[in-house]
N, CA, C and O atoms as a GROMACS GRO file, in nm:
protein
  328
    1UNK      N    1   0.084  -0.119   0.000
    1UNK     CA    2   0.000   0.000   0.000
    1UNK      C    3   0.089   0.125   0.000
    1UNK      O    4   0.184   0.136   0.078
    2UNK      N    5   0.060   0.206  -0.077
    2UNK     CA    6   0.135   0.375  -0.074
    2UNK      C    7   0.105   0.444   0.037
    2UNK      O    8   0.004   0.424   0.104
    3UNK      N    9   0.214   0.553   0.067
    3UNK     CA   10   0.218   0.618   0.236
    3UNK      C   11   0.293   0.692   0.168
    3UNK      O   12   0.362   0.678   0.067
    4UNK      N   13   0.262   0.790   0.255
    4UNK     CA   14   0.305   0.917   0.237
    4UNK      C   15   0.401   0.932   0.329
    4UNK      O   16   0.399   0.877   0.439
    5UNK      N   17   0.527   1.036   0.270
    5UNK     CA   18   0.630   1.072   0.362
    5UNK      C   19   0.622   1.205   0.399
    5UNK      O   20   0.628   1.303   0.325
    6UNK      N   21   0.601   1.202   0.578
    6UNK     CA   22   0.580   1.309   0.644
    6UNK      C   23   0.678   1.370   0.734
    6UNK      O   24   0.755   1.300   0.800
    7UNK      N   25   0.680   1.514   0.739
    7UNK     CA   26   0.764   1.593   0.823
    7UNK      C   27   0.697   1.669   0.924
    7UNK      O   28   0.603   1.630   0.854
    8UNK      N   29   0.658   1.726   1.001
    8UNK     CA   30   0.674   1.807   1.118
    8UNK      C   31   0.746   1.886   1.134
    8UNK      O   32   0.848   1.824   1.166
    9UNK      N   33   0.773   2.005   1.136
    9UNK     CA   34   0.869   2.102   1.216
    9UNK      C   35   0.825   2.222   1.263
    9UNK      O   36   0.741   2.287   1.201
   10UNK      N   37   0.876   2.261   1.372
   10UNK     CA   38   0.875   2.365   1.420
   10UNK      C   39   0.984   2.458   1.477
   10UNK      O   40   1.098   2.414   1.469
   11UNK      N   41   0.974   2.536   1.513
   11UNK     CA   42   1.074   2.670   1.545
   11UNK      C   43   1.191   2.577   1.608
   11UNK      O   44   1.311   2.579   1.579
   12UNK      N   45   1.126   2.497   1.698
   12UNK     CA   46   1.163   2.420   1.848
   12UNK      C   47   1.282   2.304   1.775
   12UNK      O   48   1.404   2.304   1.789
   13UNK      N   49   1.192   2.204   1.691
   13UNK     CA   50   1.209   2.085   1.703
   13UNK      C   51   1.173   2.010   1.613
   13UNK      O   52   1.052   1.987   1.609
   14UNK      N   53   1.267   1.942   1.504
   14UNK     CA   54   1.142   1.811   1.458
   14UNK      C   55   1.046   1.714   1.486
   14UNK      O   56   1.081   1.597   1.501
   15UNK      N   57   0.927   1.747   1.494
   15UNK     CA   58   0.814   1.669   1.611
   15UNK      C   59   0.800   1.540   1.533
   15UNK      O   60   0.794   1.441   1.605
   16UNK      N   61   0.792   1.515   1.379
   16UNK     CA   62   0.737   1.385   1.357
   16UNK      C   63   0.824   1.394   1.171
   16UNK      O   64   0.834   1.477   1.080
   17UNK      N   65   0.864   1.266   1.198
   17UNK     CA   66   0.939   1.203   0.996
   17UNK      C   67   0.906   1.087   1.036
   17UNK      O   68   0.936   1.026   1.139
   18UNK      N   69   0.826   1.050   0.927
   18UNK     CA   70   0.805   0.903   0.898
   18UNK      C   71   0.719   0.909   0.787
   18UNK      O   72   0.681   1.005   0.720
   19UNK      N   73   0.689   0.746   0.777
   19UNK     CA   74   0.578   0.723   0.672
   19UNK      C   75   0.448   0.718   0.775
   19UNK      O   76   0.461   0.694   0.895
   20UNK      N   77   0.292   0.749   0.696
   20UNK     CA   78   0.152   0.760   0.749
   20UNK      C   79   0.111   0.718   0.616
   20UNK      O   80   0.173   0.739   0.512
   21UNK      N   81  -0.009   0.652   0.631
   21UNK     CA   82  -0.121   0.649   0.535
   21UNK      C   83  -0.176   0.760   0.494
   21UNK      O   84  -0.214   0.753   0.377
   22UNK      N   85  -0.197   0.873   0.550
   22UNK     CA   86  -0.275   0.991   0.562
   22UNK      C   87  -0.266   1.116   0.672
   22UNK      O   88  -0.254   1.111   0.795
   23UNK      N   89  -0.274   1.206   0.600
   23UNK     CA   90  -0.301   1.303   0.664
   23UNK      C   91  -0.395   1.415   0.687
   23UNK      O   92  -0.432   1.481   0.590
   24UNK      N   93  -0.431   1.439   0.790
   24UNK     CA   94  -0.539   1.577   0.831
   24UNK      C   95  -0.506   1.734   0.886
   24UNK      O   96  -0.463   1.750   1.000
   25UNK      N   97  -0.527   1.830   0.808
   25UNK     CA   98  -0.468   1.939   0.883
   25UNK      C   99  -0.540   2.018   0.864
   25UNK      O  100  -0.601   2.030   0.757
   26UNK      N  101  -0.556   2.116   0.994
   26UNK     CA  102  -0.638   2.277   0.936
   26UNK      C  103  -0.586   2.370   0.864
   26UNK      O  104  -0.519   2.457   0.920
   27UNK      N  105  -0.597   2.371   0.781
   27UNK     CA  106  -0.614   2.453   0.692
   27UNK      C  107  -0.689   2.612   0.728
   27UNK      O  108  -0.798   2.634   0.781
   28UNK      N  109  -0.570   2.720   0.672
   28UNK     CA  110  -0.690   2.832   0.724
   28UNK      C  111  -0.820   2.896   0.674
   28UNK      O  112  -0.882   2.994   0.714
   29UNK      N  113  -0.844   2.811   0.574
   29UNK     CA  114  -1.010   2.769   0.550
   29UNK      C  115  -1.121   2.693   0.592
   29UNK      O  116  -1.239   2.727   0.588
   30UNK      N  117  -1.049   2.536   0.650
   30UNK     CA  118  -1.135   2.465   0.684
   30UNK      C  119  -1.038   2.312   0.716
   30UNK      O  120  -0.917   2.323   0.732
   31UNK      N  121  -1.089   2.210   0.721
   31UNK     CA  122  -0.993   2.052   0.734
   31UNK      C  123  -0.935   2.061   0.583
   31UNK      O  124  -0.986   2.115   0.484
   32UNK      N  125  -0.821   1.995   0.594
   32UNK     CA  126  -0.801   1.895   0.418
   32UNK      C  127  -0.740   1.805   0.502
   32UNK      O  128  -0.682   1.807   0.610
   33UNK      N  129  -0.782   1.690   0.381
   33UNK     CA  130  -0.701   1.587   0.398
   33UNK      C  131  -0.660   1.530   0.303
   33UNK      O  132  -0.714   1.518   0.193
   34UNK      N  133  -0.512   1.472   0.358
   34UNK     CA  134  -0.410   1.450   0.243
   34UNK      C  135  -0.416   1.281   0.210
   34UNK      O  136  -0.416   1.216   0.315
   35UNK      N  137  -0.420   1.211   0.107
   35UNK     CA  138  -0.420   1.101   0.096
   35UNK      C  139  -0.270   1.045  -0.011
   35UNK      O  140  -0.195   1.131  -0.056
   36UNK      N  141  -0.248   0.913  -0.035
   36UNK     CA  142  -0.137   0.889  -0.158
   36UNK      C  143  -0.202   0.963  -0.315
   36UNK      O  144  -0.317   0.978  -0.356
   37UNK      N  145  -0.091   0.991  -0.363
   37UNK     CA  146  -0.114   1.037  -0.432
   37UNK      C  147  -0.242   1.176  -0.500
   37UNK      O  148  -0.318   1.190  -0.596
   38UNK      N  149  -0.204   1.246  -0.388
   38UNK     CA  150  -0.283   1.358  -0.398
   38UNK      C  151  -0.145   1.496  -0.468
   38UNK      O  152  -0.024   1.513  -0.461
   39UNK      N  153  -0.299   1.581  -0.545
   39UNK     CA  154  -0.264   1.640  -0.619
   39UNK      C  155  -0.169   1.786  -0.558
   39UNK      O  156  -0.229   1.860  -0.480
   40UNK      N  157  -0.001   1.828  -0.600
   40UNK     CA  158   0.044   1.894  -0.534
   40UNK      C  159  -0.019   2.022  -0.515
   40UNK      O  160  -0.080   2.093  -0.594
   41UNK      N  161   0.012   2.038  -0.373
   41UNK     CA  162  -0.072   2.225  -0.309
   41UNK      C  163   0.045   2.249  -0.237
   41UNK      O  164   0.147   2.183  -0.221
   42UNK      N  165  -0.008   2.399  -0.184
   42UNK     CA  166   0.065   2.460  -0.070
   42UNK      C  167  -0.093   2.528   0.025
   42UNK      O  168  -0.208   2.530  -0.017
   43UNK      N  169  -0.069   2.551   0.086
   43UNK     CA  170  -0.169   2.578   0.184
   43UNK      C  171  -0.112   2.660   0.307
   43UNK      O  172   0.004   2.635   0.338
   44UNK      N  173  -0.163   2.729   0.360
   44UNK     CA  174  -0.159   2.818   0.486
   44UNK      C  175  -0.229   2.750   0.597
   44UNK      O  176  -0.343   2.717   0.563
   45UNK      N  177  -0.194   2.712   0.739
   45UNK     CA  178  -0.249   2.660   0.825
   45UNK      C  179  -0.310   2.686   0.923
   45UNK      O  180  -0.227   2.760   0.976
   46UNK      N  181  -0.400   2.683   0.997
   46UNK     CA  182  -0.457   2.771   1.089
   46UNK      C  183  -0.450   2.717   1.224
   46UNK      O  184  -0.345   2.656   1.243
   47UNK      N  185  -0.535   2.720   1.327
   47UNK     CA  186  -0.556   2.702   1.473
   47UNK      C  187  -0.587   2.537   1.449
   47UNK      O  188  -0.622   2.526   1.331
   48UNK      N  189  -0.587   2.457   1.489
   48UNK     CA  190  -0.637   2.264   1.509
   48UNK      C  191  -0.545   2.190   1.550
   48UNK      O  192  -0.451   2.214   1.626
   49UNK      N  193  -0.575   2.091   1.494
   49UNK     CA  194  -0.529   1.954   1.501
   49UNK      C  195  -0.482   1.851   1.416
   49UNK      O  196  -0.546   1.750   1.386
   50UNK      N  197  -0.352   1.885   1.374
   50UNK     CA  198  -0.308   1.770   1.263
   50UNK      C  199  -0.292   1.648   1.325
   50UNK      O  200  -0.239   1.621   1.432
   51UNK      N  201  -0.346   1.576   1.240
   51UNK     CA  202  -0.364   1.386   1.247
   51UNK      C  203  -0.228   1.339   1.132
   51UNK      O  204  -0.179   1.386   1.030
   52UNK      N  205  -0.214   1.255   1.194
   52UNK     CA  206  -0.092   1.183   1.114
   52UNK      C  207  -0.118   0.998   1.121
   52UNK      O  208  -0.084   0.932   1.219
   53UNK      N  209  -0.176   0.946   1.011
   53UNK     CA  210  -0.231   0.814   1.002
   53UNK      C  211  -0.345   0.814   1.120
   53UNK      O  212  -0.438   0.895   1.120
   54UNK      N  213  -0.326   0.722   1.213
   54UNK     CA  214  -0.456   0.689   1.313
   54UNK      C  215  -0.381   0.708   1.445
   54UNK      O  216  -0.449   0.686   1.545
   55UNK      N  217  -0.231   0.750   1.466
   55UNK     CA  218  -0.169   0.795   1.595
   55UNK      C  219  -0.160   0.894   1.615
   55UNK      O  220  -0.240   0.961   1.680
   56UNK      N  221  -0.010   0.952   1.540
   56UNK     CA  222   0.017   1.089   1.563
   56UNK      C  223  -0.077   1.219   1.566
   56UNK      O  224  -0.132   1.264   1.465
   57UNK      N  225  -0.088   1.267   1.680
   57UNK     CA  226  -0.189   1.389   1.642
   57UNK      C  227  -0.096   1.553   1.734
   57UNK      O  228  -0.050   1.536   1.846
   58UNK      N  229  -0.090   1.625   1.698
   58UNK     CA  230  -0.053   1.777   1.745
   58UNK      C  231  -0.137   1.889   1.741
   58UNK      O  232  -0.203   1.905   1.637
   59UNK      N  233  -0.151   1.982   1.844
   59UNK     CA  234  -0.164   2.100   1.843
   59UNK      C  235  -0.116   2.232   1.741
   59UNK      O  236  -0.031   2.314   1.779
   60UNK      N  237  -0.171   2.237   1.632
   60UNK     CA  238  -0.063   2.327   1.554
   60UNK      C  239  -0.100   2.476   1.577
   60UNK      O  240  -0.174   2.515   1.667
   61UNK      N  241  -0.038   2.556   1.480
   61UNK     CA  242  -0.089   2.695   1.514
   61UNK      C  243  -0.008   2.780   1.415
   61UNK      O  244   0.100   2.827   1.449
   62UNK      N  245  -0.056   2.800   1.300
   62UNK     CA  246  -0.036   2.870   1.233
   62UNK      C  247   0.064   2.842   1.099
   62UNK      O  248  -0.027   2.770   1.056
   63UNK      N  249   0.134   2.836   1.027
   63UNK     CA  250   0.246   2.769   0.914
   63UNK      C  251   0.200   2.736   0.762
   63UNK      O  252   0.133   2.814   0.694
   64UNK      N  253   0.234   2.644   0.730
   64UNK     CA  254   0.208   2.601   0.588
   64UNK      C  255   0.214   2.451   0.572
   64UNK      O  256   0.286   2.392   0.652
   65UNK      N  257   0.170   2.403   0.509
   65UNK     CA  258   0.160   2.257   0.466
   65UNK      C  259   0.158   2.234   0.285
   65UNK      O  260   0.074   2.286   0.210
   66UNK      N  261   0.257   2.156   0.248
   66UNK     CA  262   0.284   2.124   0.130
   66UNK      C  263   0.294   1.972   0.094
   66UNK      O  264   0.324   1.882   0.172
   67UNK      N  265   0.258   1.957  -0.069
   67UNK     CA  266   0.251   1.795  -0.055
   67UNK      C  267   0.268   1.835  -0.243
   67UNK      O  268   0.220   1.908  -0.330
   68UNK      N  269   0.362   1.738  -0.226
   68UNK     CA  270   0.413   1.730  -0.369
   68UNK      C  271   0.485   1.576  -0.405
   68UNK      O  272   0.565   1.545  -0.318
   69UNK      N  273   0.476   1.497  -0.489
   69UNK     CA  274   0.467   1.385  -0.485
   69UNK      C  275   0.495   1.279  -0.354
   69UNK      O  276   0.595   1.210  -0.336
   70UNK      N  277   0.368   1.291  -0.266
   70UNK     CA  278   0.342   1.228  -0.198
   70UNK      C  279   0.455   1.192  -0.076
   70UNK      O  280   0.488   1.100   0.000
   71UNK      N  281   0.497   1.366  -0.123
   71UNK     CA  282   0.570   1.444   0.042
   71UNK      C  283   0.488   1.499   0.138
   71UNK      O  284   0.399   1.544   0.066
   72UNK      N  285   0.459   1.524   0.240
   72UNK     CA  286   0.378   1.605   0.332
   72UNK      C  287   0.488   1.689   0.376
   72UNK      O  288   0.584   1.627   0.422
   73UNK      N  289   0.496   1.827   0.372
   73UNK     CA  290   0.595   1.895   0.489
   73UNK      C  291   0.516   1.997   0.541
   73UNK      O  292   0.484   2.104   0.488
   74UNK      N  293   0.479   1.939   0.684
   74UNK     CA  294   0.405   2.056   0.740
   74UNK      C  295   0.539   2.186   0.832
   74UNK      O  296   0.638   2.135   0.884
   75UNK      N  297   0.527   2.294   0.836
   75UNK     CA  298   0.570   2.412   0.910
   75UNK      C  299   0.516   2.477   0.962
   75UNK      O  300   0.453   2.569   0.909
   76UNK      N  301   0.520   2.449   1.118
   76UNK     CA  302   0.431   2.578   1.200
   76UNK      C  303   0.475   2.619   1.271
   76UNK      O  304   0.547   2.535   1.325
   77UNK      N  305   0.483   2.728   1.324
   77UNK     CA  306   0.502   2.846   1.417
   77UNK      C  307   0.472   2.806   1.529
   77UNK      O  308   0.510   2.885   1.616
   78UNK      N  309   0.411   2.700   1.576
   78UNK     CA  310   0.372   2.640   1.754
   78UNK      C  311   0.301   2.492   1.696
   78UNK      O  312   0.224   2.456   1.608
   79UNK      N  313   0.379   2.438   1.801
   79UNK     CA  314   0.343   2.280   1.747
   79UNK      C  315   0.343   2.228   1.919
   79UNK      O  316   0.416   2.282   2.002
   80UNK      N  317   0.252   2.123   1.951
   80UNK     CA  318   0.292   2.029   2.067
   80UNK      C  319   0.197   1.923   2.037
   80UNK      O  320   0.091   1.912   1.976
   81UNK      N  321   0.282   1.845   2.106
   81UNK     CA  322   0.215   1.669   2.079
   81UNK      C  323   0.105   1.658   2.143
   81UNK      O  324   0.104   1.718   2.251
   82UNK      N  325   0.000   1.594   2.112
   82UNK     CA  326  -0.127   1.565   2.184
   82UNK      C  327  -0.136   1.410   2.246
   82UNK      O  328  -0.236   1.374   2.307
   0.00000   0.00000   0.00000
């Protein structure tokens, strides 16, 4: 099965690299979610809760999220593990 390769970072720290099935993030419009082979964006991130497969989940707050062949690199400005 295809997985996506994900990053995490913040000011602080690299919070999360690995492979996930999927990902969820706020967006400063609303949720997206990222699946394999989804089409490349960039996006601005807002106040929530990024999900990472069915474990990883964080507090984010503010950054960008990009996904380009079935890279995830999220960047935010305040991150903590949930």
């Amino acid at each position: 099965m295809a997985a996506l390769k994900v990053s995490v970072i913040s000011p602080e720290a690299t919070l999360f690299e690995g492979e996930a099935p999927s990902v969820t993030a706020p967006a400063f419009d609303g949720e997206v979610g990222i699946l394999p082979m989804h089409a490349p964006m960039v996006t601005t991130l807002g106040k929530g809760v990024l999900a990472i497969g069915d474990g990883q989940r964080f507090a984010v707050e503010g950054g960008f999220l990009q996904v380009v062949d079935d890279v995830v690199r999220v960047v935010t400005e305040k991150a903590s593990k949930l």
